[in-house]
N, CA, C and O atoms as a Tripos MOL2 file, in Angstrom:
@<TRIPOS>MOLECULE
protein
  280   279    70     0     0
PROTEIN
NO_CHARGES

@<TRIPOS>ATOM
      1 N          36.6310   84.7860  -87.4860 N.3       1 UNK1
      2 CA         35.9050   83.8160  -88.2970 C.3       1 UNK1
      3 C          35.6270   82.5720  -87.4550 C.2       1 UNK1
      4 O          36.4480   82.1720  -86.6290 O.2       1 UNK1
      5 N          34.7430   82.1120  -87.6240 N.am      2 UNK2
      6 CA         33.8300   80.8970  -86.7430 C.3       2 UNK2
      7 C          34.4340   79.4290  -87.1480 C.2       2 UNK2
      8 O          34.0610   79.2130  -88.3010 O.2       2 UNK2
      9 N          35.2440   78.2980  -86.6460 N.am      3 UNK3
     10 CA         35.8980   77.2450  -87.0220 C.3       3 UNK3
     11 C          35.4450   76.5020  -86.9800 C.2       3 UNK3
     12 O          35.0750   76.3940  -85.8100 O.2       3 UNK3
     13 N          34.9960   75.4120  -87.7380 N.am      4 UNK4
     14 CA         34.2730   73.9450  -87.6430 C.3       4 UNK4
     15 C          36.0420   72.6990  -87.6630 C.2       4 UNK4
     16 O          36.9310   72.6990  -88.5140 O.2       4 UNK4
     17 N          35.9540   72.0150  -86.6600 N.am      5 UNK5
     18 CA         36.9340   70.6490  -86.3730 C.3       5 UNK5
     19 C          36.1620   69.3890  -86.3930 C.2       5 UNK5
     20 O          35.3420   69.0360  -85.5450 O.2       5 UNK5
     21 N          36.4830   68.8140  -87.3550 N.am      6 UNK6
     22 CA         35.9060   67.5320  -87.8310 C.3       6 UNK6
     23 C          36.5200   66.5490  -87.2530 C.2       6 UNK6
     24 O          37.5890   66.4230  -87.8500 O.2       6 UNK6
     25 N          36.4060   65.4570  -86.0720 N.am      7 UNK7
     26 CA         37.1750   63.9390  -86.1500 C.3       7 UNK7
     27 C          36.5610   63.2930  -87.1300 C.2       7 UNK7
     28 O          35.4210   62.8600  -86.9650 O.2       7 UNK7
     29 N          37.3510   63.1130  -88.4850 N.am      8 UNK8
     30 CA         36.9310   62.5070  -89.1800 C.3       8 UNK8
     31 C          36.6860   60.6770  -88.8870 C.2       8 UNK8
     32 O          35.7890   59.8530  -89.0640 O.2       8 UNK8
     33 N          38.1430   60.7070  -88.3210 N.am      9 UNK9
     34 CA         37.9560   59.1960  -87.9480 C.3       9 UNK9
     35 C          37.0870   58.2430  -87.0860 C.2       9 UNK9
     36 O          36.9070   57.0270  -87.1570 O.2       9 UNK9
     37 N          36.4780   59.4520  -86.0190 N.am     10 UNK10
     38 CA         35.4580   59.0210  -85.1570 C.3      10 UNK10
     39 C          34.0290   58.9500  -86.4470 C.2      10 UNK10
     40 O          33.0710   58.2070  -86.2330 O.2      10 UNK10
     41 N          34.0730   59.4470  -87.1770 N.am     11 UNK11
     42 CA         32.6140   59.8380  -87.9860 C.3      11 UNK11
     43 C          31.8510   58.8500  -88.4500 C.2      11 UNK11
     44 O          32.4170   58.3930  -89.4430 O.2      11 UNK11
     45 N          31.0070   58.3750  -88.2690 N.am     12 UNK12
     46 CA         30.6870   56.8910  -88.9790 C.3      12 UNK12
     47 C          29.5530   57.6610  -90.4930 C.2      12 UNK12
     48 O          28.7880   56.8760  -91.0520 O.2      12 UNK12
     49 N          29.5910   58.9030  -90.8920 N.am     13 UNK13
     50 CA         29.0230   59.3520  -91.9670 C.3      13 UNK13
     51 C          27.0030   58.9760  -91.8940 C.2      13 UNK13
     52 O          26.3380   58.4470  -92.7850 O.2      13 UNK13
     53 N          26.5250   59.4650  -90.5720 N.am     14 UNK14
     54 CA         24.7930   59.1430  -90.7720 C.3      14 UNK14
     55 C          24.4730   60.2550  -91.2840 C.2      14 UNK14
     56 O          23.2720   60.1750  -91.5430 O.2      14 UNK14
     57 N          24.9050   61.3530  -91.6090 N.am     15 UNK15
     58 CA         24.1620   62.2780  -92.0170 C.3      15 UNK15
     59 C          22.9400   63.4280  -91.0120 C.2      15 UNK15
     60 O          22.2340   64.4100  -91.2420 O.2      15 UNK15
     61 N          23.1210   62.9530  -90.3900 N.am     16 UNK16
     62 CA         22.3740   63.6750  -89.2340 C.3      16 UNK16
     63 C          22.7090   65.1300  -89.4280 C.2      16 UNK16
     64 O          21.8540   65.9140  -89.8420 O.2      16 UNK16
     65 N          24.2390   65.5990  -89.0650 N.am     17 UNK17
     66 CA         24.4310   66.7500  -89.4550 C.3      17 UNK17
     67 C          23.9360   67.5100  -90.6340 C.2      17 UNK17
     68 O          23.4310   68.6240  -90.4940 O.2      17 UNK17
     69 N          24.0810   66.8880  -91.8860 N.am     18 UNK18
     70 CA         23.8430   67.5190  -92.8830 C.3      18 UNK18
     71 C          22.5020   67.7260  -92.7380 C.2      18 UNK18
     72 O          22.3780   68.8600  -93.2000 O.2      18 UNK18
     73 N          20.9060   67.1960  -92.2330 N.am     19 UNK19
     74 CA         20.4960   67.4500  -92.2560 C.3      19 UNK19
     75 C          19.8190   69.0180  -91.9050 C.2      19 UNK19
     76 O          19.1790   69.8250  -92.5790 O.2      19 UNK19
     77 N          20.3380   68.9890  -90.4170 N.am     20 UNK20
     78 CA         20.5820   69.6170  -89.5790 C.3      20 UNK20
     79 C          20.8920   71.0210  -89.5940 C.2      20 UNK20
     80 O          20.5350   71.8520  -88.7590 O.2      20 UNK20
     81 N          21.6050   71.2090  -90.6450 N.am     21 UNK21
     82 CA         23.2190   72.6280  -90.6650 C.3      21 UNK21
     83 C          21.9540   73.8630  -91.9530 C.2      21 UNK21
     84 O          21.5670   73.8300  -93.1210 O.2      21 UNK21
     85 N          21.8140   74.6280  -90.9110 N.am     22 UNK22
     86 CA         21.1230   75.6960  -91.5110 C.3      22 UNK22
     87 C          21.4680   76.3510  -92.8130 C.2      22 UNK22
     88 O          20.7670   76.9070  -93.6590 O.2      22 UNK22
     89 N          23.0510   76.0710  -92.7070 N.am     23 UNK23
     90 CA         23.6760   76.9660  -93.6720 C.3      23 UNK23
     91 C          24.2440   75.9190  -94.7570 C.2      23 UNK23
     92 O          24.9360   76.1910  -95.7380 O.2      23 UNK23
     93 N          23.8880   74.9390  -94.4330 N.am     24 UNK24
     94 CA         23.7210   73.3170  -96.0770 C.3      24 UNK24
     95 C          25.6830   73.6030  -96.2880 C.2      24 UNK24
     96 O          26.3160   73.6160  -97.3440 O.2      24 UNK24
     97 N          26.1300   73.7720  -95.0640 N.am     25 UNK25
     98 CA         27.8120   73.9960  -95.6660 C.3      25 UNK25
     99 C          28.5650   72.3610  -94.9820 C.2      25 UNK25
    100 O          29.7310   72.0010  -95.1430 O.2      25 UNK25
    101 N          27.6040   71.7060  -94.3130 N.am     26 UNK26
    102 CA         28.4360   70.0790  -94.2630 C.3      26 UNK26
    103 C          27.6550   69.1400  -95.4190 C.2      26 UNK26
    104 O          26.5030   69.2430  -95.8400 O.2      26 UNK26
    105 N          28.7330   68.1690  -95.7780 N.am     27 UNK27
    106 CA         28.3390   67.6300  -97.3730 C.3      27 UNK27
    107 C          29.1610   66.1260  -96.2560 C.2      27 UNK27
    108 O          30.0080   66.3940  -95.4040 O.2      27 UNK27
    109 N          28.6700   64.6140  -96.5280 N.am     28 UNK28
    110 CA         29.6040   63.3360  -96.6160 C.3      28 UNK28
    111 C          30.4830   63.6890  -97.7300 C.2      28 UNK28
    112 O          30.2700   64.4300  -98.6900 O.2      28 UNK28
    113 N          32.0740   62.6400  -97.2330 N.am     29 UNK29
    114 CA         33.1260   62.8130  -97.9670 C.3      29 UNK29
    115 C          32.5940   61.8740  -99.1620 C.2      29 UNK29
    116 O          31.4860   61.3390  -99.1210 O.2      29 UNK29
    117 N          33.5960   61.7140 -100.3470 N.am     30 UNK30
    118 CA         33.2570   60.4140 -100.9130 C.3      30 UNK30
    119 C          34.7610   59.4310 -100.5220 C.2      30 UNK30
    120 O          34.9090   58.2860 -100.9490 O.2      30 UNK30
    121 N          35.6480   60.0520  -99.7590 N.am     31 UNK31
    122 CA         36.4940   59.3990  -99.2810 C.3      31 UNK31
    123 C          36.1120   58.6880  -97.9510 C.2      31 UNK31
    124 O          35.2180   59.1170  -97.2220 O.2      31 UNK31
    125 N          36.7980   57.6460  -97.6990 N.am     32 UNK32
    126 CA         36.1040   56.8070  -96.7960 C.3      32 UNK32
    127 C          37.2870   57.2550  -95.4480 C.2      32 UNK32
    128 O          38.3110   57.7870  -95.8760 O.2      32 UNK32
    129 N          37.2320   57.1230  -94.2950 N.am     33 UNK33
    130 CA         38.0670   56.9690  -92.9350 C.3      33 UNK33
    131 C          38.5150   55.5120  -92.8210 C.2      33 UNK33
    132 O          38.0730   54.6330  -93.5610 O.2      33 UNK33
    133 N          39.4230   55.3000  -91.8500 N.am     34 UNK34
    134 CA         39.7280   54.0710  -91.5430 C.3      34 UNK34
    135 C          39.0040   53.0490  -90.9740 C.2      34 UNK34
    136 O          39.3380   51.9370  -90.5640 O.2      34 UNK34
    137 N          38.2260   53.4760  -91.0110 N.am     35 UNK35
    138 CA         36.8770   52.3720  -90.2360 C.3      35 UNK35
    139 C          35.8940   52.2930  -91.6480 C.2      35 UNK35
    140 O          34.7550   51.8370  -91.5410 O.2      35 UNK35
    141 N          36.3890   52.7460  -92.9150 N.am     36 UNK36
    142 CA         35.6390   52.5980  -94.0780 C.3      36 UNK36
    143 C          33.8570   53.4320  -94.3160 C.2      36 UNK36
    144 O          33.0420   53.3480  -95.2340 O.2      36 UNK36
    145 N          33.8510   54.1760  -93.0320 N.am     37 UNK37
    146 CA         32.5180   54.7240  -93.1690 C.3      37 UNK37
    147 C          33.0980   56.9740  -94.2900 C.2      37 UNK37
    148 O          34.0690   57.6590  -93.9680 O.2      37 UNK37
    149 N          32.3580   57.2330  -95.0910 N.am     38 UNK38
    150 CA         32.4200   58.0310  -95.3600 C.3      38 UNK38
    151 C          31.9790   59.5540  -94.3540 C.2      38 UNK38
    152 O          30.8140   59.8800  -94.1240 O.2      38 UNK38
    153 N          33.0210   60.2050  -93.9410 N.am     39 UNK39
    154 CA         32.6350   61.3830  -92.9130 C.3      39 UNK39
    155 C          32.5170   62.6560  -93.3430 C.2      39 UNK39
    156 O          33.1970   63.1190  -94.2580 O.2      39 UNK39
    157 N          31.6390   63.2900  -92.7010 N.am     40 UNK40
    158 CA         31.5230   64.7290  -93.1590 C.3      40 UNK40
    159 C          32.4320   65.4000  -92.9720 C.2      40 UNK40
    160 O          33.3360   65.1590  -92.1730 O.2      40 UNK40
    161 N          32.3030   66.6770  -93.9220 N.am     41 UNK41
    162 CA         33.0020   67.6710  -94.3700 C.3      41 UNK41
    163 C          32.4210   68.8720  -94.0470 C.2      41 UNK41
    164 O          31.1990   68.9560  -93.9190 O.2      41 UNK41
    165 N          33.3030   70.0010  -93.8720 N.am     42 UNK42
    166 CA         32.6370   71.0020  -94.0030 C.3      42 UNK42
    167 C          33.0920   72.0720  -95.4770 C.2      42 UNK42
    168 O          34.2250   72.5400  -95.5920 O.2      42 UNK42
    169 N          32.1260   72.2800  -96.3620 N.am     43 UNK43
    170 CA         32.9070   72.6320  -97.6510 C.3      43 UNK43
    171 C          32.8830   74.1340  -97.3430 C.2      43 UNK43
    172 O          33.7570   74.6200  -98.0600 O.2      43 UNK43
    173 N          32.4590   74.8390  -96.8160 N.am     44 UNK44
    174 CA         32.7030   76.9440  -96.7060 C.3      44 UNK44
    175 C          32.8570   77.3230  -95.4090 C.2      44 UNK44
    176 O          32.2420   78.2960  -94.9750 O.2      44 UNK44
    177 N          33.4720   76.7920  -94.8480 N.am     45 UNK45
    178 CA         33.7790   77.1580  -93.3810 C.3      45 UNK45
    179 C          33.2160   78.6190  -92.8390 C.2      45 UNK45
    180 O          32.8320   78.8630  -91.6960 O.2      45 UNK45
    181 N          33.2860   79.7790  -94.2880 N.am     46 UNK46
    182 CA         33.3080   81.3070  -93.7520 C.3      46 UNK46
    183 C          31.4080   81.2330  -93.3560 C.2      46 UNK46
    184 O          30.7380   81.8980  -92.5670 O.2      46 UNK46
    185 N          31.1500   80.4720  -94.0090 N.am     47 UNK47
    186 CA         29.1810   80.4410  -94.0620 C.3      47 UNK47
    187 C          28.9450   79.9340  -92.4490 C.2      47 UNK47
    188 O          27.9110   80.2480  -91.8600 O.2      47 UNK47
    189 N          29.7420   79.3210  -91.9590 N.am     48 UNK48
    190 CA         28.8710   78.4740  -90.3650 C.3      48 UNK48
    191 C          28.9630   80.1100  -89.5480 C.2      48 UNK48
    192 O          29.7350   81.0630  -89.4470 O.2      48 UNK48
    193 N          27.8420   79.7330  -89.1610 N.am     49 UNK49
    194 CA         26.8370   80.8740  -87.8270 C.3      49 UNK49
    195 C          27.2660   80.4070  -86.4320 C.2      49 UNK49
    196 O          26.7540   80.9380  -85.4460 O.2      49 UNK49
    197 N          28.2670   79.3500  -86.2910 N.am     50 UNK50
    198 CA         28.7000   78.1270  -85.0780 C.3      50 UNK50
    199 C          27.2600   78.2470  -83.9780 C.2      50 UNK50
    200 O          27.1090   78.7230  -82.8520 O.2      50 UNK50
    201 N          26.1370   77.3970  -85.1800 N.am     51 UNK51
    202 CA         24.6420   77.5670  -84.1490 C.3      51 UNK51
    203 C          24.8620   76.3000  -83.0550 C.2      51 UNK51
    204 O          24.2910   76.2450  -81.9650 O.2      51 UNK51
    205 N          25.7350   75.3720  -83.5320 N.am     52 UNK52
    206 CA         26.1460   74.1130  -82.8730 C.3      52 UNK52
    207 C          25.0520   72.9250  -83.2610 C.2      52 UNK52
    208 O          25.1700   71.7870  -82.8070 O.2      52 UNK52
    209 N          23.6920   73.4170  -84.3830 N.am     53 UNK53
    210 CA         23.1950   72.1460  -84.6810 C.3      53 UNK53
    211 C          24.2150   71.2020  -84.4550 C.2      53 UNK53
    212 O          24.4630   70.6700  -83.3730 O.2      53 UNK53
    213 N          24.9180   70.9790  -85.7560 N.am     54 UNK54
    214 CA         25.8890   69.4830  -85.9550 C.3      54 UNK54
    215 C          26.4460   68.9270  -84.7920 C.2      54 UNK54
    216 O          26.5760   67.7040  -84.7450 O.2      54 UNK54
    217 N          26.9850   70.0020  -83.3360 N.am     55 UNK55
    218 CA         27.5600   69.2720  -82.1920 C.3      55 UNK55
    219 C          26.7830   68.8260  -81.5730 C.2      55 UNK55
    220 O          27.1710   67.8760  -80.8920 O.2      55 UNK55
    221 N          25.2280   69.2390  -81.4360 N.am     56 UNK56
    222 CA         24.2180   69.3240  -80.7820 C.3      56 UNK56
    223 C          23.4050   67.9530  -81.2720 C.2      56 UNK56
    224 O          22.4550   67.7470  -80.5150 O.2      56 UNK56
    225 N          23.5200   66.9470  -82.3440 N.am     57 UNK57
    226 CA         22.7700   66.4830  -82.9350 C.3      57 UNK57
    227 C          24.1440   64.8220  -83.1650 C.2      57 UNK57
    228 O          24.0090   63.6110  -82.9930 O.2      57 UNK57
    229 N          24.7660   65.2880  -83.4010 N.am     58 UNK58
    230 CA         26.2540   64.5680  -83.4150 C.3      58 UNK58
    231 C          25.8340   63.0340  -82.4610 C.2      58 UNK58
    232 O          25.6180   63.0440  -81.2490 O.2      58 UNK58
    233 N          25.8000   62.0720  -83.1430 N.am     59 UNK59
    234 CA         25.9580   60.9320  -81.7880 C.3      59 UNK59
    235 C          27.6660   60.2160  -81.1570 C.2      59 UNK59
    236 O          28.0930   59.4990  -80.2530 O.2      59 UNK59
    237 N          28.0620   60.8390  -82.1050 N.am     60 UNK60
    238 CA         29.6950   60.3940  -82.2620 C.3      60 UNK60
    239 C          30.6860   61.7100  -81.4590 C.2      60 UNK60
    240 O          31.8660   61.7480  -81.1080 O.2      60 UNK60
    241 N          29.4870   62.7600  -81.3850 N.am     61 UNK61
    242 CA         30.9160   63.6500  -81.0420 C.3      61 UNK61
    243 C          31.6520   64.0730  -81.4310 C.2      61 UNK61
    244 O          32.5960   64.2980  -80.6740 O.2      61 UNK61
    245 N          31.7740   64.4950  -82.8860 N.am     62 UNK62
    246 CA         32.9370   64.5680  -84.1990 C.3      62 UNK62
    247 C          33.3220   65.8860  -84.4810 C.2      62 UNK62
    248 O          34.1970   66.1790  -85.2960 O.2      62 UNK62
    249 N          32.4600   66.9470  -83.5920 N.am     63 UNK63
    250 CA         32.4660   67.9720  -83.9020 C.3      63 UNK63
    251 C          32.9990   69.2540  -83.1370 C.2      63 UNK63
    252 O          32.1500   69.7040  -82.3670 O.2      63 UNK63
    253 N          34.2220   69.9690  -83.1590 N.am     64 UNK64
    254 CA         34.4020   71.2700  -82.3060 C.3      64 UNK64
    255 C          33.7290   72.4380  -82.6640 C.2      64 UNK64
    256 O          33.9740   72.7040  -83.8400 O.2      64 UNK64
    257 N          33.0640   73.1560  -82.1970 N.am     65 UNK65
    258 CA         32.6920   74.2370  -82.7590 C.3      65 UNK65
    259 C          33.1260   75.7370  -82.3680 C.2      65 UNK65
    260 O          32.6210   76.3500  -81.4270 O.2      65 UNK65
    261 N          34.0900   76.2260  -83.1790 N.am     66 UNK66
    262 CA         34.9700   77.3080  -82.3000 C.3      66 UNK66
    263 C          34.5250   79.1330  -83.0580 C.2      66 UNK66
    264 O          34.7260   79.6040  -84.1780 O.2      66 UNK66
    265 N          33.7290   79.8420  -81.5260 N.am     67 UNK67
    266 CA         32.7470   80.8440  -82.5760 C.3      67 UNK67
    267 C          33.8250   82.5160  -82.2050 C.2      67 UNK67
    268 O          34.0520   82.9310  -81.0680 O.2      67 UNK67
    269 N          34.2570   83.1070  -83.3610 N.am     68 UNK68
    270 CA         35.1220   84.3570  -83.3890 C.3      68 UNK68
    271 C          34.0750   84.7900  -82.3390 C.2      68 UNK68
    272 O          32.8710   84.5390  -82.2760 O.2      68 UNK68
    273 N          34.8980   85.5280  -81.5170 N.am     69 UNK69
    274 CA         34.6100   86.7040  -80.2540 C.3      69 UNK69
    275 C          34.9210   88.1200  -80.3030 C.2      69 UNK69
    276 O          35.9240   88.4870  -79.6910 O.2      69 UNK69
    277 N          33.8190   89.4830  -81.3000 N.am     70 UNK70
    278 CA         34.0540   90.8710  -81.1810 C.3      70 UNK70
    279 C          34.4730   91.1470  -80.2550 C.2      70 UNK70
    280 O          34.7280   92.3290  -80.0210 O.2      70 UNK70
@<TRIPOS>BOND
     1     1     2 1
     2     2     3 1
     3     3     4 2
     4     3     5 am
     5     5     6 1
     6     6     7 1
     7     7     8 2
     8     7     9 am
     9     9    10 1
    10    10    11 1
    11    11    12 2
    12    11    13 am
    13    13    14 1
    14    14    15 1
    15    15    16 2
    16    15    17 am
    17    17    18 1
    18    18    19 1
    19    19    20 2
    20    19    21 am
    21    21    22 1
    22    22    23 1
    23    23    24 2
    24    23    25 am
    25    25    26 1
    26    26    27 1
    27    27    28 2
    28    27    29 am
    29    29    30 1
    30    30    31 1
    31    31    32 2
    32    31    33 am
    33    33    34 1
    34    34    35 1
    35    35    36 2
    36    35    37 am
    37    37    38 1
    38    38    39 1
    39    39    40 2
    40    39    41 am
    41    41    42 1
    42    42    43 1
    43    43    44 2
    44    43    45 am
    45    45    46 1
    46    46    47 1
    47    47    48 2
    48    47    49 am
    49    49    50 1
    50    50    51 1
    51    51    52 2
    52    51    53 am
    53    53    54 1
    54    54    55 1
    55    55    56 2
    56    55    57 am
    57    57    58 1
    58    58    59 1
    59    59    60 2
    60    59    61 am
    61    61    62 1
    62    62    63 1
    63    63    64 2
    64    63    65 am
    65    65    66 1
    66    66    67 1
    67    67    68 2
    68    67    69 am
    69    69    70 1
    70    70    71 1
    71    71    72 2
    72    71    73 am
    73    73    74 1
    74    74    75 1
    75    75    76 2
    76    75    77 am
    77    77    78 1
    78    78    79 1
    79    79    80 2
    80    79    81 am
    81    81    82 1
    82    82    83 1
    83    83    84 2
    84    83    85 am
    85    85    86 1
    86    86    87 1
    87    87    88 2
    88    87    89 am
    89    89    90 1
    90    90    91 1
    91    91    92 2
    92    91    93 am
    93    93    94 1
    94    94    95 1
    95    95    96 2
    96    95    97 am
    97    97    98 1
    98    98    99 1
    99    99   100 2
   100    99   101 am
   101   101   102 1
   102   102   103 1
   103   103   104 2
   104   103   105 am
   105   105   106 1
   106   106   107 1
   107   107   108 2
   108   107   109 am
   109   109   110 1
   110   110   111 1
   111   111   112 2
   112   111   113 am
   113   113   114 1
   114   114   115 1
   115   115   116 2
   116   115   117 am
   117   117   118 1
   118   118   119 1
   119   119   120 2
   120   119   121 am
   121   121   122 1
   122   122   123 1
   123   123   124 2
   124   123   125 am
   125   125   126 1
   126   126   127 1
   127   127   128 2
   128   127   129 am
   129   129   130 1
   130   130   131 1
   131   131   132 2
   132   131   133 am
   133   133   134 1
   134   134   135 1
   135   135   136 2
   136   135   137 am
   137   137   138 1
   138   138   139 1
   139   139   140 2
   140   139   141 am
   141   141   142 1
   142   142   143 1
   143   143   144 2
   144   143   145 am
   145   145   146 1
   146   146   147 1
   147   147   148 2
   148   147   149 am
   149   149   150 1
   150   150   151 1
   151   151   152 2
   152   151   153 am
   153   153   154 1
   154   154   155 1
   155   155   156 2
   156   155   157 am
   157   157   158 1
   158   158   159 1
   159   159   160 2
   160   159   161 am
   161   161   162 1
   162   162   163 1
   163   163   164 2
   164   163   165 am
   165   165   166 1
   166   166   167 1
   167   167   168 2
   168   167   169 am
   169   169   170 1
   170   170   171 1
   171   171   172 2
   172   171   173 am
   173   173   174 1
   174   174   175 1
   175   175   176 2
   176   175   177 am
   177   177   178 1
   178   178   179 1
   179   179   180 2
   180   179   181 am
   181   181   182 1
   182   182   183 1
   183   183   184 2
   184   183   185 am
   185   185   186 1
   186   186   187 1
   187   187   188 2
   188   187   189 am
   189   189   190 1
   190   190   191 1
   191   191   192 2
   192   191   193 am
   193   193   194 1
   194   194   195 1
   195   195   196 2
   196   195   197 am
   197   197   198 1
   198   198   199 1
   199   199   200 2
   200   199   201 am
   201   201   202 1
   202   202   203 1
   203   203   204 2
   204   203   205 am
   205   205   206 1
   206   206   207 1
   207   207   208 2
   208   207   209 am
   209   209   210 1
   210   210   211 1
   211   211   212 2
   212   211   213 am
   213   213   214 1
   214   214   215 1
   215   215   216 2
   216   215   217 am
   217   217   218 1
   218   218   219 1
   219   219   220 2
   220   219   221 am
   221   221   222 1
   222   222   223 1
   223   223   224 2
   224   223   225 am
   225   225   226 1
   226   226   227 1
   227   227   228 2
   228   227   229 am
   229   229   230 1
   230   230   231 1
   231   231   232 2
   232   231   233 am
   233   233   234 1
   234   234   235 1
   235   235   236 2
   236   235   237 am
   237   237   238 1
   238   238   239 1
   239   239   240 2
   240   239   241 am
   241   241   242 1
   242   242   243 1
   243   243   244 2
   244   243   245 am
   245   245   246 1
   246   246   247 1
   247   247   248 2
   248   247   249 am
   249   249   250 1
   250   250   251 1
   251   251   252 2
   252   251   253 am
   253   253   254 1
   254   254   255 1
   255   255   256 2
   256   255   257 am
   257   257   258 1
   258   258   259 1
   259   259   260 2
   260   259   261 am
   261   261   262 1
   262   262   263 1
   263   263   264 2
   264   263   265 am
   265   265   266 1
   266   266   267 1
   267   267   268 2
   268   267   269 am
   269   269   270 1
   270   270   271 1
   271   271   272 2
   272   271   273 am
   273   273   274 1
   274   274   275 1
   275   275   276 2
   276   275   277 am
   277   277   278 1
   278   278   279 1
   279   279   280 2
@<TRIPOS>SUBSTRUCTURE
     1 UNK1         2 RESIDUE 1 A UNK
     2 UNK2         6 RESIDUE 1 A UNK
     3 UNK3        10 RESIDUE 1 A UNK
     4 UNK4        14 RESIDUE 1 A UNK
     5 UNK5        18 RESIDUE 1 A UNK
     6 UNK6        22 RESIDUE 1 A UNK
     7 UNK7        26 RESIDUE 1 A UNK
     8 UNK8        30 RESIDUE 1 A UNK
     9 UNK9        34 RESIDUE 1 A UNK
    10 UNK10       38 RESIDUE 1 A UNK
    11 UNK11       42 RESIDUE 1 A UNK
    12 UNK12       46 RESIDUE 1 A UNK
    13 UNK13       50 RESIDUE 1 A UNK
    14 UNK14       54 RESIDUE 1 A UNK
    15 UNK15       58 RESIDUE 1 A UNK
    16 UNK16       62 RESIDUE 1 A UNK
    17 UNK17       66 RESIDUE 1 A UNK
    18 UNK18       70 RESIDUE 1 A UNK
    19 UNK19       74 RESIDUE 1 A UNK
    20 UNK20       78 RESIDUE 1 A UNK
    21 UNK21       82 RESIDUE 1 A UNK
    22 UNK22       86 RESIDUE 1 A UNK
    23 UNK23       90 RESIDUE 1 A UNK
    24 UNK24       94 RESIDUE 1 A UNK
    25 UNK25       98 RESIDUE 1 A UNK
    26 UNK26      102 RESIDUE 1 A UNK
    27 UNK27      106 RESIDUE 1 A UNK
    28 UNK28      110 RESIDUE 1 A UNK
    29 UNK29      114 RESIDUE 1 A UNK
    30 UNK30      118 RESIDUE 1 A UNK
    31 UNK31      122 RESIDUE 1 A UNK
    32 UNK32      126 RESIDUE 1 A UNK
    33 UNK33      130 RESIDUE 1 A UNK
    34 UNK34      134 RESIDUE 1 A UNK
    35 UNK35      138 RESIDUE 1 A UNK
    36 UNK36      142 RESIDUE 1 A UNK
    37 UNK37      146 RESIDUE 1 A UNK
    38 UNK38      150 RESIDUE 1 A UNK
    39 UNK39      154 RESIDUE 1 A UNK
    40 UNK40      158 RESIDUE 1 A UNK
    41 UNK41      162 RESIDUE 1 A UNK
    42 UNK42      166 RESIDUE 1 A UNK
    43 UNK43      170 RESIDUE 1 A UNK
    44 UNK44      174 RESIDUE 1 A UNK
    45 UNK45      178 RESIDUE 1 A UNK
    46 UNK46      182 RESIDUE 1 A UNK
    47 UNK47      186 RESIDUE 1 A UNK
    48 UNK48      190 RESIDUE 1 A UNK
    49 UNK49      194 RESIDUE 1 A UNK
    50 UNK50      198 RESIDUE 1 A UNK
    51 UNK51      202 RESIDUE 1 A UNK
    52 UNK52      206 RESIDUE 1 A UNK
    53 UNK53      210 RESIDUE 1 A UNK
    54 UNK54      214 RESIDUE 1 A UNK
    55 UNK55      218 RESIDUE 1 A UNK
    56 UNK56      222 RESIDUE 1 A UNK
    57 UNK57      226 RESIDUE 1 A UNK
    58 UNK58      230 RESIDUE 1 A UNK
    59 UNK59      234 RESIDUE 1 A UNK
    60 UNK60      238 RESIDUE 1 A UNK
    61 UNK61      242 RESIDUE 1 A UNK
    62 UNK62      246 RESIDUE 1 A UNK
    63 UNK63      250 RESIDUE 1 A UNK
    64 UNK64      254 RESIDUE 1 A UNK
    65 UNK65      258 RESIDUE 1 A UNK
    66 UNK66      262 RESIDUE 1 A UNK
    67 UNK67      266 RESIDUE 1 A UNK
    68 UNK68      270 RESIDUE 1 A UNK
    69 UNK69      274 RESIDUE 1 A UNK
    70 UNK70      278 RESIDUE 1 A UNK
């Protein structure tokens, strides 16, 4: 199964990703990080294709993208 790793705390919540994510499975938290900005989530982890939009698009860097190997 394909792993999405969020630094939440790096995240300043622009939304870029969500635009981005083919499979509409990153959503903003409504919880805030310690820097008070709201960060994305990923809500179905089993749905990501790990295409790497979100790392690829990311200005913060917030994102690991780890893809299962047959």
């Amino acid at each position: 199964m394909n792993r999405v790793v969020i630094d939440r705390e790096r995240c300043k919540g622009c939304g870029l990703c969500v635009s981005f994510c083919p499979k509409k499975i990153l959503v903003l938290s409504e919880a805030a990080n310690a820097a008070g900005y709201c960060p994305v989530r990923c809500v179905d982890e089993t749905k990501c294709i790990a295409c790497i939009n979100c790392a690829s698009i990311c200005p913060d860097t917030v994102f690991e993208i780890f893809k299962e190997v047959a």
